[in-house]
N, CA, C and O atoms as a printed pandas DataFrame, in Angstrom:
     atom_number atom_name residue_name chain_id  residue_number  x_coord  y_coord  z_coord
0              1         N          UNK        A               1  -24.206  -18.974  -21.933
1              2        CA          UNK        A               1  -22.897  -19.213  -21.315
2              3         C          UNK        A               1  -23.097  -20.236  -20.203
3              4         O          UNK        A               1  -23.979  -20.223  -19.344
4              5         N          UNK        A               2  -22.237  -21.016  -20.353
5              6        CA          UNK        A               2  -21.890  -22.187  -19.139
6              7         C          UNK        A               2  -22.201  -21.807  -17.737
7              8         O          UNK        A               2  -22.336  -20.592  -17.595
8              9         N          UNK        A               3  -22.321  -22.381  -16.874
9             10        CA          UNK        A               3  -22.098  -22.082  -15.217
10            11         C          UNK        A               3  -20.621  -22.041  -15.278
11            12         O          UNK        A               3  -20.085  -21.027  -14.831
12            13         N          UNK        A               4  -19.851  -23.020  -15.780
13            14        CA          UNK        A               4  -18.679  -22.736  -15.502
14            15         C          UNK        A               4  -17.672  -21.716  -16.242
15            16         O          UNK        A               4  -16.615  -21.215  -15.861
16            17         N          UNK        A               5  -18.452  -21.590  -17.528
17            18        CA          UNK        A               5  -17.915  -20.491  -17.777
18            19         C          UNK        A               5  -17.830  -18.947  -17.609
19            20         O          UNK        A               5  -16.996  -18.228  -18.158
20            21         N          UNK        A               6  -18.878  -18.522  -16.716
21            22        CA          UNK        A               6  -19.627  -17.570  -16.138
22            23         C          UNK        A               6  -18.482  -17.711  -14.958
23            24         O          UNK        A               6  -17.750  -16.742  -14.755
24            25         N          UNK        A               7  -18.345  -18.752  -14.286
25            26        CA          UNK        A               7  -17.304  -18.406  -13.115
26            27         C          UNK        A               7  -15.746  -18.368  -13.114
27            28         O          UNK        A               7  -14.986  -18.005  -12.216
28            29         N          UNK        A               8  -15.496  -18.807  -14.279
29            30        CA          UNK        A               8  -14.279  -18.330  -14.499
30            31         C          UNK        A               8  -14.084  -17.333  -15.185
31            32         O          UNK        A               8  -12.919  -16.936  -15.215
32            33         N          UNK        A               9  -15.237  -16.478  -16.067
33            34        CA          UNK        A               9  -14.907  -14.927  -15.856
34            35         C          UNK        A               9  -15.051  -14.045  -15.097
35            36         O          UNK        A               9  -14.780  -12.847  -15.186
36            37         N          UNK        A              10  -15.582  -14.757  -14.159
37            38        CA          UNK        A              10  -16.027  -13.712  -12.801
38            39         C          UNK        A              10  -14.492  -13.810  -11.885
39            40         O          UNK        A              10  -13.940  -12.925  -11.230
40            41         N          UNK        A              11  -14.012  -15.440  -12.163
41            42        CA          UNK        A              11  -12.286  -15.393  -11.317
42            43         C          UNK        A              11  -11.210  -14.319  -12.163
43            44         O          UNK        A              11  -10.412  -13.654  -11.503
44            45         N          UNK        A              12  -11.262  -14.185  -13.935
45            46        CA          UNK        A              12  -10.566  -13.569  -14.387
46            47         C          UNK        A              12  -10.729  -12.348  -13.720
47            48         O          UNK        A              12   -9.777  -11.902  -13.080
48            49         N          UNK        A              13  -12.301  -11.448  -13.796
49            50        CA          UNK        A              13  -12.265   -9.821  -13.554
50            51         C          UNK        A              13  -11.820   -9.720  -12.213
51            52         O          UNK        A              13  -11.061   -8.813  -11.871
52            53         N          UNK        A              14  -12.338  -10.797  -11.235
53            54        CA          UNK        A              14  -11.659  -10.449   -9.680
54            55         C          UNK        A              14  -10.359  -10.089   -9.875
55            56         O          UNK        A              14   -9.940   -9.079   -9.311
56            57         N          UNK        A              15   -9.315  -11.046  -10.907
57            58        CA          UNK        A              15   -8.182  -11.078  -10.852
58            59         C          UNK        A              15   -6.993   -9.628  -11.145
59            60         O          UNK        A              15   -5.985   -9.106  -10.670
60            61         N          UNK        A              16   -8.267   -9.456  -12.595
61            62        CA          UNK        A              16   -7.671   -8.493  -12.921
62            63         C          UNK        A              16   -8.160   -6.802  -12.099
63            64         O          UNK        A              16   -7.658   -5.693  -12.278
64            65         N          UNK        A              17   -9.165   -7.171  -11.307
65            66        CA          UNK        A              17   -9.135   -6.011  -10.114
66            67         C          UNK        A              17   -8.538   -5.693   -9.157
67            68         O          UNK        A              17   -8.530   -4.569   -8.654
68            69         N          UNK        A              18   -7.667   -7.140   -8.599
69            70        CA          UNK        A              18   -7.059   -7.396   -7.654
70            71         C          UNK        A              18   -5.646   -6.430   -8.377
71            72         O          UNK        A              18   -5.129   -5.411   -7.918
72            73         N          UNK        A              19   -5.219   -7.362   -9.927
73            74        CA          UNK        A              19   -4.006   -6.542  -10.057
74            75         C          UNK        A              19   -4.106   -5.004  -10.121
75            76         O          UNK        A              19   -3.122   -4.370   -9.739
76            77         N          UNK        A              20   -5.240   -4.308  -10.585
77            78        CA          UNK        A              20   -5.465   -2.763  -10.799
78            79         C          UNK        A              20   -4.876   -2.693   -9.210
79            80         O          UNK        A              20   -3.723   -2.456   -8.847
80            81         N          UNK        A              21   -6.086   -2.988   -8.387
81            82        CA          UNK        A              21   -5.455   -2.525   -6.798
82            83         C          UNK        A              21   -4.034   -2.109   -6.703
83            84         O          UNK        A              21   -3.444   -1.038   -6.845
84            85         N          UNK        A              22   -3.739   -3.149   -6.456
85            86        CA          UNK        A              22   -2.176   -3.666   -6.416
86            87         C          UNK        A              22   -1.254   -2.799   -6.836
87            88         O          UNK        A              22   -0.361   -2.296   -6.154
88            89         N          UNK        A              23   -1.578   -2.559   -8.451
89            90        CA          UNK        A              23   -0.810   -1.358   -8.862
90            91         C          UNK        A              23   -0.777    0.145   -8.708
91            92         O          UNK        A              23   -0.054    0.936   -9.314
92            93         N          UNK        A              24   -1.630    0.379   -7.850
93            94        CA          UNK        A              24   -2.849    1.848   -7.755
94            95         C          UNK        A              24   -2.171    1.880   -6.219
95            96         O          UNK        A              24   -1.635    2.926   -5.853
96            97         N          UNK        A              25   -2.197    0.948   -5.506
97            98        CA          UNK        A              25   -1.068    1.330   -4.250
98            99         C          UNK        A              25    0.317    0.896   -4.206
99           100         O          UNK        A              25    0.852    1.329   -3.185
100          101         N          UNK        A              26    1.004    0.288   -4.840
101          102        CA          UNK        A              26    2.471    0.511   -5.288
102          103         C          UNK        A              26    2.822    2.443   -5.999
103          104         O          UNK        A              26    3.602    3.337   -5.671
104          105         N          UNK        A              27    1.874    2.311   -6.935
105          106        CA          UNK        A              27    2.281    3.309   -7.144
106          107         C          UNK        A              27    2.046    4.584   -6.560
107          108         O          UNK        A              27    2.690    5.612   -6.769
108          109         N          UNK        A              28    0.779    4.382   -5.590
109          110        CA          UNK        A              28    0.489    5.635   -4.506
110          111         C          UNK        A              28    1.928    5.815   -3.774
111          112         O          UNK        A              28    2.602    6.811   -3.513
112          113         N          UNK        A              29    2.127    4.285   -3.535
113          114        CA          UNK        A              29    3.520    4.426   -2.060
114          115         C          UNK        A              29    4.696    4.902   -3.150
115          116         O          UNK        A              29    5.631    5.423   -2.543
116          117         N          UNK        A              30    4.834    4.876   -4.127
117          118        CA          UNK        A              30    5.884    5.340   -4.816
118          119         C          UNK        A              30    5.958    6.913   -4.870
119          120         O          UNK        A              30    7.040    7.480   -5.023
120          121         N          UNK        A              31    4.786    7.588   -4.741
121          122        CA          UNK        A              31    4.287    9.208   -4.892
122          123         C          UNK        A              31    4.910    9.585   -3.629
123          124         O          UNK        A              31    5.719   10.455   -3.308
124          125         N          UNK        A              32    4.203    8.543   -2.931
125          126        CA          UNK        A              32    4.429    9.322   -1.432
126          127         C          UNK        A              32    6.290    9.200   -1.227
127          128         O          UNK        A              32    6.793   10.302   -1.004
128          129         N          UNK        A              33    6.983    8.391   -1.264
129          130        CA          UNK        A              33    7.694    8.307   -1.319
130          131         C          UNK        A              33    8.830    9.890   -2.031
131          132         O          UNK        A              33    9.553   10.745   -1.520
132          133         N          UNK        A              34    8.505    9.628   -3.037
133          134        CA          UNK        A              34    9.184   10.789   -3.871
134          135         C          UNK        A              34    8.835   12.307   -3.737
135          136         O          UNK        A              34    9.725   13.137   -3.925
136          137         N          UNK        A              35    7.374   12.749   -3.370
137          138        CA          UNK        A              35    7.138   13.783   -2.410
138          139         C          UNK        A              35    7.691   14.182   -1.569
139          140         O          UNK        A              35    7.932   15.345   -1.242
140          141         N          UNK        A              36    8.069   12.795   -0.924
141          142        CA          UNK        A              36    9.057   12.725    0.620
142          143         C          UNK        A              36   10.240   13.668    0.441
143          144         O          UNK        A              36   10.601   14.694    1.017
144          145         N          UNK        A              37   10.692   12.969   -0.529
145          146        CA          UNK        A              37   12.119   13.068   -0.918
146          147         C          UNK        A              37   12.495   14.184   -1.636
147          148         O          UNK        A              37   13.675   14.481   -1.824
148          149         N          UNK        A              38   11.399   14.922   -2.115
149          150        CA          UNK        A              38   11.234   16.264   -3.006
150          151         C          UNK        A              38   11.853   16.098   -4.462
151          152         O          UNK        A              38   12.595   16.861   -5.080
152          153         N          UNK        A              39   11.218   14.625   -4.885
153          154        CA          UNK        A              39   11.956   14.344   -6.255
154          155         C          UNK        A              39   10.714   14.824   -7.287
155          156         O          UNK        A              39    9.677   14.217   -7.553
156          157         N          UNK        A              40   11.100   15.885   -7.681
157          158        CA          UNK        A              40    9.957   16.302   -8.603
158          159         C          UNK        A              40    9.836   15.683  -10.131
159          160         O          UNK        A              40    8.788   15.598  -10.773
160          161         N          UNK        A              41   11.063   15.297  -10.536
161          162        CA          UNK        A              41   11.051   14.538  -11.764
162          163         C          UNK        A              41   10.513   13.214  -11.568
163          164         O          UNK        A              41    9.630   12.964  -12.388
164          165         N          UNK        A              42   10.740   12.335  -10.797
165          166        CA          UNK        A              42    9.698   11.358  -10.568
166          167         C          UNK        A              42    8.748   11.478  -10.050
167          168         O          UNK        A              42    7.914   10.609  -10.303
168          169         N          UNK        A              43    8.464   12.251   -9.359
169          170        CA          UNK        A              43    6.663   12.373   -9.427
170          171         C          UNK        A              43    6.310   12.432  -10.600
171          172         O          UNK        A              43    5.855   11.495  -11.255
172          173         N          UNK        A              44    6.546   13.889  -11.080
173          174        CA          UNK        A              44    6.136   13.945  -12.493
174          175         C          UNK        A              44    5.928   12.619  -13.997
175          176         O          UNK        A              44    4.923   12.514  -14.700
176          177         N          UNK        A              45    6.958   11.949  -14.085
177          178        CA          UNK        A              45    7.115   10.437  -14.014
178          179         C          UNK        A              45    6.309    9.199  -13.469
179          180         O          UNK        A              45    6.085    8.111  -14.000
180          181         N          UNK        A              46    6.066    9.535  -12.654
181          182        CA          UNK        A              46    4.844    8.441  -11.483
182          183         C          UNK        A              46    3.687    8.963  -12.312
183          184         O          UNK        A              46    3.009    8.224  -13.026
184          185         N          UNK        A              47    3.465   10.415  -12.173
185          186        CA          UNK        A              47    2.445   11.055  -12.315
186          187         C          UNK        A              47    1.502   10.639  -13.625
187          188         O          UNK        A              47    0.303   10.360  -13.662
188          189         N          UNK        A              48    2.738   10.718  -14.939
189          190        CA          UNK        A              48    2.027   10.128  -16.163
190          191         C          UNK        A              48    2.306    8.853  -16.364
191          192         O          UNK        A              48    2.286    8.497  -17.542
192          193         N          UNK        A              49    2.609    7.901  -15.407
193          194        CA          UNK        A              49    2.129    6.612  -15.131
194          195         C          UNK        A              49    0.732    6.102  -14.735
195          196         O          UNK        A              49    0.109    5.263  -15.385
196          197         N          UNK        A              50    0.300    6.691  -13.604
197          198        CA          UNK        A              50   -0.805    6.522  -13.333
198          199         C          UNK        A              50   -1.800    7.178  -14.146
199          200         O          UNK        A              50   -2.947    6.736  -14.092
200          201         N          UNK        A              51   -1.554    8.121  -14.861
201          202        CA          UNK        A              51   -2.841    8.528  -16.198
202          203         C          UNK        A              51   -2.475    7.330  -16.854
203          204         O          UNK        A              51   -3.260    6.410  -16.626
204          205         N          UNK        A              52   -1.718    7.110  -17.448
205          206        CA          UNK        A              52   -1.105    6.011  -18.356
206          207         C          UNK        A              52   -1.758    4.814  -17.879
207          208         O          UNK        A              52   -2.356    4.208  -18.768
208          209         N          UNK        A              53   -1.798    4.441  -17.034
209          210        CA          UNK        A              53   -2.460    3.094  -16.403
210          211         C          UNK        A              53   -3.865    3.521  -15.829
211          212         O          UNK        A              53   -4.415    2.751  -15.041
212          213         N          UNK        A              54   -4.602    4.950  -16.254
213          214        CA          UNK        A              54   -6.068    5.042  -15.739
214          215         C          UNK        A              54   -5.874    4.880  -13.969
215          216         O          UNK        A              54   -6.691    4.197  -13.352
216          217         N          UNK        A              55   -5.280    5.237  -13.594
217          218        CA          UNK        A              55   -4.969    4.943  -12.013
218          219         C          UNK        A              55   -5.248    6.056  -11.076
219          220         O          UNK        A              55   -5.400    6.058   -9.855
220          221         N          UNK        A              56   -5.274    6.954  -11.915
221          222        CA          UNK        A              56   -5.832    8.421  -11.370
222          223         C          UNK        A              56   -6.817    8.800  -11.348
223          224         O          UNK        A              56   -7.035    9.926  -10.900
């Protein structure tokens, strides 16, 4: 493999770690949120999102 191609899969996985992040605390603040609020159907909802997306 290239030098340069070696570093632009190393920019893709950053990228796509960055988006995991990203989504792993949107959807934390979405939990917390609905906890707040004592919405148990969307937690529950959130809840098999984040299995769904391995986020848990």
């Amino acid at each position: 493999m290239s030098m340069m191609n070696k570093n632009r899969q190393e920019i893709v996985t950053q990228a796509a770690s960055a988006h995991q992040e990203s989504l792993r605390k949107s959807l934390q603040h979405r939990l917390e949120v609905a906890r707040a609020q004592g919405n148990e159907s969307l937690i529950r909802q959130l809840e098999k999102e984040a299995a769904y997306l391995h986020l848990q």
